[in-house]
N, C-alpha and C positions, 0 to 999 in steps of 0.2 A: 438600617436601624439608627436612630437618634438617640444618642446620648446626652443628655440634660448636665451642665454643670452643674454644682453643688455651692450655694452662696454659705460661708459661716462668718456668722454674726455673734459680736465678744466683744468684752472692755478691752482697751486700748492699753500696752503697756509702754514702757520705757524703750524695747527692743525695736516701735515701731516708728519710734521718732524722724529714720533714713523715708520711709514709706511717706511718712507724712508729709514732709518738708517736701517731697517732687511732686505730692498730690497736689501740696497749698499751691506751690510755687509754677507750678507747669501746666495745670488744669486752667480749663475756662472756667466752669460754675464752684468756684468757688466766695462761700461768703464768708467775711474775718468779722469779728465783733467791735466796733468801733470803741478801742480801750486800749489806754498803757500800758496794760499787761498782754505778752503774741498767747493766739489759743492754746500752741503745745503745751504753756507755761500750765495749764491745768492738766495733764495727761494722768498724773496720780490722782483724780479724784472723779467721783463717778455721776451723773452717766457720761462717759466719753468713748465713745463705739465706732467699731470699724466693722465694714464689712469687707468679708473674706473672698478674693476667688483662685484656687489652684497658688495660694501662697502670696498671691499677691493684692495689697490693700484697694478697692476700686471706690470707695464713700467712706466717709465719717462724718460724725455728729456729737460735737461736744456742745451739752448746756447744763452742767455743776452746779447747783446753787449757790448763790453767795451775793448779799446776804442770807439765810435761812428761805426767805418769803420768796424768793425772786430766783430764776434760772433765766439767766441770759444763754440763749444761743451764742456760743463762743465760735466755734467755726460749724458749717456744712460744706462740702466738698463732696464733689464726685467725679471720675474718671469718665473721661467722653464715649467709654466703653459700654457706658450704663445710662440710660433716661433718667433724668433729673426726677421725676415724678415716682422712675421703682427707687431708684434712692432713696429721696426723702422720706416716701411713704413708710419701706422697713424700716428706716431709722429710726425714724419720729414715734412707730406705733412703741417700738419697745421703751425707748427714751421713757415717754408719757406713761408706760406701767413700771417702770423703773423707779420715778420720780414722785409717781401714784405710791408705792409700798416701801422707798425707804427712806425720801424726803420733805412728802407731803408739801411744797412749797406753794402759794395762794397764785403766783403766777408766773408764764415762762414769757418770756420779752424777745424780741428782737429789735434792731435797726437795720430793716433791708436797705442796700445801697444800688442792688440790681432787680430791676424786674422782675425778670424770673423767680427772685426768690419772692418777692412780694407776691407773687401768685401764688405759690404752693404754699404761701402761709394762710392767705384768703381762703383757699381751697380745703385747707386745716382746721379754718371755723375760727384762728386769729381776730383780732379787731383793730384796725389803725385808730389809734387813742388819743395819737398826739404828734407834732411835729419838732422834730431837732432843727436849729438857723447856726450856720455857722457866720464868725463875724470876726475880721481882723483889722490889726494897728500896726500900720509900715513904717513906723518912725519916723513921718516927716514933722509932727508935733507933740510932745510935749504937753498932757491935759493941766491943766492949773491945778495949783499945789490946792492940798486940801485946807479949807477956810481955817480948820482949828479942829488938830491934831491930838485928839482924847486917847489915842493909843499908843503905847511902845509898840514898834515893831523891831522883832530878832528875828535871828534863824532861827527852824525850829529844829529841834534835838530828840534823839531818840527817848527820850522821857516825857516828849509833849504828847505821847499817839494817844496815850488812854485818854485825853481832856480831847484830842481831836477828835478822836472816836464821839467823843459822845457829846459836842458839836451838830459834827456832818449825821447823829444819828437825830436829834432835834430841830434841824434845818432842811430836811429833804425829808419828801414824801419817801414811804419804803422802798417803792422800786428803784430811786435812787439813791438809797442809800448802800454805804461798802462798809463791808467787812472791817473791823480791827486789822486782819493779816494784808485786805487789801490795801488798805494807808499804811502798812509796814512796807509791803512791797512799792506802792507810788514813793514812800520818802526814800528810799533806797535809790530809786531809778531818778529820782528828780533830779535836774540840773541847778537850781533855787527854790526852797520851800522856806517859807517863814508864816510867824505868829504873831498876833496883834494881843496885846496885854492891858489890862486897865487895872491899878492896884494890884499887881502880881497876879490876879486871874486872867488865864487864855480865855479870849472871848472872840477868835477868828483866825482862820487859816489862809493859805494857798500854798499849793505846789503844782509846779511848774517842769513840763520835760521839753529834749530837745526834738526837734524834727529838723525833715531834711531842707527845711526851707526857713526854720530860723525856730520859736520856740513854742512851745502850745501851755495853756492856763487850765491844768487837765482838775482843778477845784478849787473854788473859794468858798468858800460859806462863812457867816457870821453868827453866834447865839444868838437866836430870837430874841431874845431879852435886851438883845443890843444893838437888833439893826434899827436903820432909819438913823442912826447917829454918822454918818459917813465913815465907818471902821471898814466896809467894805473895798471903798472908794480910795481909801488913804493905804491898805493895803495890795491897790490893784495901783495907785500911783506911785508907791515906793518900787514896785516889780516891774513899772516900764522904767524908770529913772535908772534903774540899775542897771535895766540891757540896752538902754539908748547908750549908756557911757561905755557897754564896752563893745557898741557898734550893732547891736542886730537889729534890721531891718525887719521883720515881721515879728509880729505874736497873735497868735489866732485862739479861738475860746469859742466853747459852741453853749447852748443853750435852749432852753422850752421855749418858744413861741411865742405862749401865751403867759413865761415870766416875766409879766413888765416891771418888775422891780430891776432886778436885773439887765434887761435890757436898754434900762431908762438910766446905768451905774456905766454899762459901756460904753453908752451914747457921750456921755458927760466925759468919757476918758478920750474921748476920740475914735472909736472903735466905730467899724463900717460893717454894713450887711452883704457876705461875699454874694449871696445869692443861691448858693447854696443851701439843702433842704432836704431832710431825711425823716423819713414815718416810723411813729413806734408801734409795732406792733406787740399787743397782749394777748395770750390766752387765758382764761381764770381756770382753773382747774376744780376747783371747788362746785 
């Protein structure tokens, strides 16, 4: 006689945070969400799902919305006790009636960084829409000062979020835009965030965190109303002048592809293409 285990499938609480961290940390098919915030850091908010066997976690699949439109796949993992494909598949099917009946979000994103996962998102009926370039500045120069400096730049203070908020909400297509709470959480975690001012109006941001290999440029944006003025550029050359003087060697920044504004703002700062290259993939749900 064959006895069939029993899989249970349930939101993720706080108590499974131990289960998690040996899943993220010790597992092979593991994917994390390319972002400043680690995936646990959403465990309170839903869909975020684990599956069960005899007590012990073997999958999960966090993708939250945030902003409203948009659910990023925060992390998928699974235990090598399990096929990546029954994984996925229970996960994803309940996630997407989850997210169907209590968030309605217009589209769920990923950035696969492993094959594997890029398959099962193909296989999910996903669409690669676009490509992420990452691009770095090792300190060996110095971009030239900006021609004529239209901006104040400070730090920025926890009373600038609401005018960044809604900045980064006027500057980026929906799917890249964050949440209020997410630019609450990036200023908190930054290592250097500041603002570009013209007449006492905020009219640009950046913040900036650390990594293990020197600093990452995790958003800039400028008010439409104000780019093409170099507020960009004069805000990305006050944040290398600041870490060349107190010595760090990298700062890396990644970006769309096909943003040649942006690309054409790094290029001028000194900024190299690492070679590096990551697909986004979309599902529409609608």
């Amino acid at each position: 006689m064959v006895t069939q285990v029993q899989h249970l499938l349930r939101q993720a609480g706080p108590n499974d945070l131990p289960q998690l961290t040996n899943l993220i940390h010790f597992e092979i098919h593991v994917h994390r969400h390319l972002d400043y915030r680690p995936p646990l850091d959403w465990i309170d908010q839903n869909p975020f799902l684990v599956l069960e066997r005899k007590g012990e976690i073997i999958a999960s699949l966090a993708c939250p919305p945030d902003p409203p439109s948009v659910a990023w796949i925060r992390l998928f993992a699974t235990s090598s006790r399990l096929s990546v494909k029954t994984a996925w598949e229970t996960l994803w099917v309940r996630a997407l009636a989850e997210l169907a009946e209590n968030h309605h979000p217009r589209w769920v994103a990923a950035i696969p960084v492993h094959n594997w996962f890029a398959y099962q998102l193909n296989m999910s009926g996903f669409l690669k829409t676009q490509q992420i370039v990452m691009l770095s500045w090792e300190g060996s120069k110095l971009p030239e000062k900006p021609r004529s400096i239209t901006a104040e730049i400070r730090p920025m203070e926890l009373g600038d979020l609401a005018a960044v908020h809604k900045i980064d909400k006027a500057s980026f297509d929906p799917i890249w835009q964050n949440s209020l709470s997410c630019l609450e959480y990036a200023f908190h975690q930054s290592v250097f965030a500041t603002v570009a001012e013209i007449a006492n109006e905020l009219v640009g941001y950046q913040i900036s965190t650390t990594t293990p290999m020197g600093v990452h440029l995790a958003r800039l944006a400028v008010d439409p109303s104000y780019q093409g003025k170099g507020i960009g550029y004069t805000l990305l050359h006050n944040l290398l002048t600041r870490f060349e003087q107190r010595g760090t060697r990298m700062l890396t920044v990644n970006t769309q592809k096909n943003n040649l504004p942006s690309l054409a703002t790094y290029k001028k700062a000194n900024f190299i293409m690492t070679g590096e290259e990551y697909p986004i993939y979309q599902y529409e749900t609608d």
